[in-house]
N, C-alpha and C positions, 0 to 999 in steps of 0.2 A: 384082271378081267375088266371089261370096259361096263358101264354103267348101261342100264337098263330101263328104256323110254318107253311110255306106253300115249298115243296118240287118240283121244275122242275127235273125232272130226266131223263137226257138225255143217248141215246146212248154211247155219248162221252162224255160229260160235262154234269151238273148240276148246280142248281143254290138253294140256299136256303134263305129264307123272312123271316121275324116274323114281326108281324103287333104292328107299335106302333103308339098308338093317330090314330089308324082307317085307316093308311097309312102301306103298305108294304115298310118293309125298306130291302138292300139283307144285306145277313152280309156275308163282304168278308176274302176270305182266306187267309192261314197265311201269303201269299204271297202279300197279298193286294186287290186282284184280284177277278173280281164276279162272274167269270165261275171256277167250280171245278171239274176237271178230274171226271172219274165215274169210277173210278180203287182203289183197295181195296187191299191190299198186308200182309202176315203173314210173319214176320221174323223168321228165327232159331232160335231165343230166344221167339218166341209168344208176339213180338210186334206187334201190327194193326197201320197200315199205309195208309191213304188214300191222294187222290188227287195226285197235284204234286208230291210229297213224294212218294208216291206208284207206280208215271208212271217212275220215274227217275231210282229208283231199281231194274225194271221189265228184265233189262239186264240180270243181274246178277242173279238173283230168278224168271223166267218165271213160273215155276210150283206152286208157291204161292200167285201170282199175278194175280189177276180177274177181269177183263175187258168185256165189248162186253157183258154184263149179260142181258140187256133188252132185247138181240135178243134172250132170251130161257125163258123168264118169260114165265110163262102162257101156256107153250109146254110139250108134252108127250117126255118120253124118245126117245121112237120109231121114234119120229117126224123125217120126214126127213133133217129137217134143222136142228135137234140137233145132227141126224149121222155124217151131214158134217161137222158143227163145232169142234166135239170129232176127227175129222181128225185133222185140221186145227191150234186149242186153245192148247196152253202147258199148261193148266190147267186142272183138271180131271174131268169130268161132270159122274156124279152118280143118277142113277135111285133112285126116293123116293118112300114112302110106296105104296105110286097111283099109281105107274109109273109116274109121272110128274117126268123135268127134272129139 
């Protein structure tokens, strides 16, 4: 049987488990560390970059770098808290086939 992940996904941080011997164990980042940024970044080369890694870059590459995502899961494009975001976010939020954002 395959191993069993359990996901906190925070606004800001994240944390990730897998259950071993019936206990949650977290497994930490490459940093050492048991909270993981919730930021996700694409380089000009189409490298995927997460966590520390991803918030450190976010200077230099704001428009590839995605953050703040749990506050538009689950939202219509139209929503008014996804207009204010598409102010705010140097990232580009695009309407999908539903209109969800």
């Amino acid at each position: 049987m395959g191993k069993i992940v359990g996901i906190d996904l925070g606004t800001t941080n994240s944390v990730v488990a897998v259950l071993e011997g019936g206990e949650p164990v977290v497994i930490p980042t490459a940093e050492g560390g048991r909270l993981c940024p919730s930021v996700v970044a694409f380089t000009k080369t189409d490298e995927r970059l997460v966590g520390q890694t991803a918030r450190r870059q976010a200077i230099v590459n704001p428009e590839n770098t995605i953050f703040s995502i749990k506050r538009l899961m689950g939202r219509r494009y139209d929503d008014p808290e996804v207009e204010k975001a598409r102010q705010i976010l140097p990232y580009k939020i695009i309407s999908g086939p539903a209109g969800d954002a």
